[in-house]
C-alpha positions as CSV (number, residue, x, y, z in Angstrom):
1,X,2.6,20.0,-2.8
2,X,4.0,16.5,-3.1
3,X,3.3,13.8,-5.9
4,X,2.9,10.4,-5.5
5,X,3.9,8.3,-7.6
6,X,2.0,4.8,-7.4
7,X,3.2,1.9,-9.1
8,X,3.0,-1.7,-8.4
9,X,4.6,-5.6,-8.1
10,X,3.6,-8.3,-7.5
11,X,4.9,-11.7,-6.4
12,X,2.9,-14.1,-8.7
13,X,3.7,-14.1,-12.1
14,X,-0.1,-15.5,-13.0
15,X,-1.6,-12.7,-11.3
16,X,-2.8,-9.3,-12.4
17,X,-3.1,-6.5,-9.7
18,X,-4.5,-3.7,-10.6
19,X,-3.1,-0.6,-8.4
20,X,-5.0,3.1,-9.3
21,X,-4.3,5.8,-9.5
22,X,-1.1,5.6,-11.4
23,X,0.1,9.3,-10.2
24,X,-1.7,11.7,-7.5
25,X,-1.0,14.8,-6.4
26,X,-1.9,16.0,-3.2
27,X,-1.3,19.7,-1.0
28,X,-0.3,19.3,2.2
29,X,-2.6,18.2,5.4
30,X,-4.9,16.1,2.5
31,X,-5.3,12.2,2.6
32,X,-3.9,10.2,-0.1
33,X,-5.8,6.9,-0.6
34,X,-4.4,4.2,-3.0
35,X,-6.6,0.7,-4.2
36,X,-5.1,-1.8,-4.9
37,X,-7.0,-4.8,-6.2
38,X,-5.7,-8.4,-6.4
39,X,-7.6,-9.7,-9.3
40,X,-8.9,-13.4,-8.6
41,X,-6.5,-13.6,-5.8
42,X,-8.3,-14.8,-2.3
43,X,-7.5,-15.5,1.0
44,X,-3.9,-13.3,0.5
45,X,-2.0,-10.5,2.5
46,X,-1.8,-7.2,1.3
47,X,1.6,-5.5,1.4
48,X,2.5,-1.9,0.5
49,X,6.2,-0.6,0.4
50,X,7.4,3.4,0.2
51,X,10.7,3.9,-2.4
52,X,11.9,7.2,-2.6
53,X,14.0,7.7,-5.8
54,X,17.1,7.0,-5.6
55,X,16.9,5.0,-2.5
56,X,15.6,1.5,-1.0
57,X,12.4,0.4,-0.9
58,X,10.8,0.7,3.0
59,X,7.7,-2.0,4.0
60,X,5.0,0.1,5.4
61,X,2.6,-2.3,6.6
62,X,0.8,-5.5,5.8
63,X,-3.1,-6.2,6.1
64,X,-4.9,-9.5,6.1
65,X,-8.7,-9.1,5.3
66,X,-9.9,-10.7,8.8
67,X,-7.3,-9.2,10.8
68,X,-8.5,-5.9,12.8
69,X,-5.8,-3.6,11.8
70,X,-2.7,-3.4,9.7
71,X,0.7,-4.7,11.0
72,X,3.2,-1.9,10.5
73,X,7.0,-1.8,9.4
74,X,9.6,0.3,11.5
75,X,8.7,4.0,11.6
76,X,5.8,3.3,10.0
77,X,2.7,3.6,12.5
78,X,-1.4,4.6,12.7
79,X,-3.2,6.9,12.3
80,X,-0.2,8.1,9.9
81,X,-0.6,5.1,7.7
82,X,-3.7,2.8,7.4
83,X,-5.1,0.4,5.4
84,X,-8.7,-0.8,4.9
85,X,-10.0,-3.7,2.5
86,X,-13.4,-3.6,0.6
87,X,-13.3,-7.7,0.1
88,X,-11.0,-10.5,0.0
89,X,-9.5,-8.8,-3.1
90,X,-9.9,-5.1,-2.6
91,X,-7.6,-3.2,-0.3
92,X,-7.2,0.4,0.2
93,X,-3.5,2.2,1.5
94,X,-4.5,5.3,3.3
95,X,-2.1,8.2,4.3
96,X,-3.3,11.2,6.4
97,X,-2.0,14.5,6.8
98,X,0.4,14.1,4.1
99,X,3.8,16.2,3.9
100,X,6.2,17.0,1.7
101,X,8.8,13.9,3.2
102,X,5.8,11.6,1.8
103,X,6.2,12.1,-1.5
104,X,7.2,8.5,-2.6
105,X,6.6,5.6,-5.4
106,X,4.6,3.4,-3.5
107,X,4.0,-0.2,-4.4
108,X,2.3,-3.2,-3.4
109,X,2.6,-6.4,-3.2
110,X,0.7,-9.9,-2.7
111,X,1.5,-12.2,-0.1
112,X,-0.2,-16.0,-0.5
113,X,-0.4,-16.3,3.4
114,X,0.6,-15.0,7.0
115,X,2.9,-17.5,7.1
116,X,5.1,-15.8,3.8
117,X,6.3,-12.8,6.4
């Protein structure tokens, strides 16, 4: 069984995100599914990063609410890792078929545009 621990950061110091849960466990072969919600933040990219302890955070993937699917960081790929988004402010980390090696703090972060990469 692995826990995740899911804390966040955020890049602008005016905005609150709102990241739930705070800590999930899962067994393995189960999907993990983290919110993270922006606040009054519009029009931005969503951007989740994987930190095992003791080690350096790794980007996952980035999602724009009109794009058709996430773009992903090295050795990160689909259907492993996915993200969905309820609005222009709601976004949803998914990770399927989770393992023990998953077992992470995972954070996210807001980007103001595509062009911030």
């Amino acid at each position: 069984m692995g826990t995740f621990k899911n804390t966040y950061t955020c890049v602008s110091g005016v905005t609150v995100v709102t990241q739930k849960p705070p800590v999930m466990s899962k067994t393995r072969g189960e999907t993990a599914s983290m919110d993270c919600n922006l606040g009054t933040v519009t029009n931005s990219v969503a951007r989740w990063y994987k930190q095992i302890p003791g080690g350096v955070p790794q980007f996952v993937l980035y999602f724009y609410h009109s794009s058709s699917s996430p773009t992903y960081g090295s050795g990160f790929s689909s259907p492993k890792f996915t993200s969905t988004h309820q609005s222009q402010s709601d976004y949803r980390l998914i990770i399927n078929n989770v393992e023990e090696g998953d077992s992470a703090h995972v954070f996210h972060m807001i980007q103001s545009s595509l062009l911030d990469t």
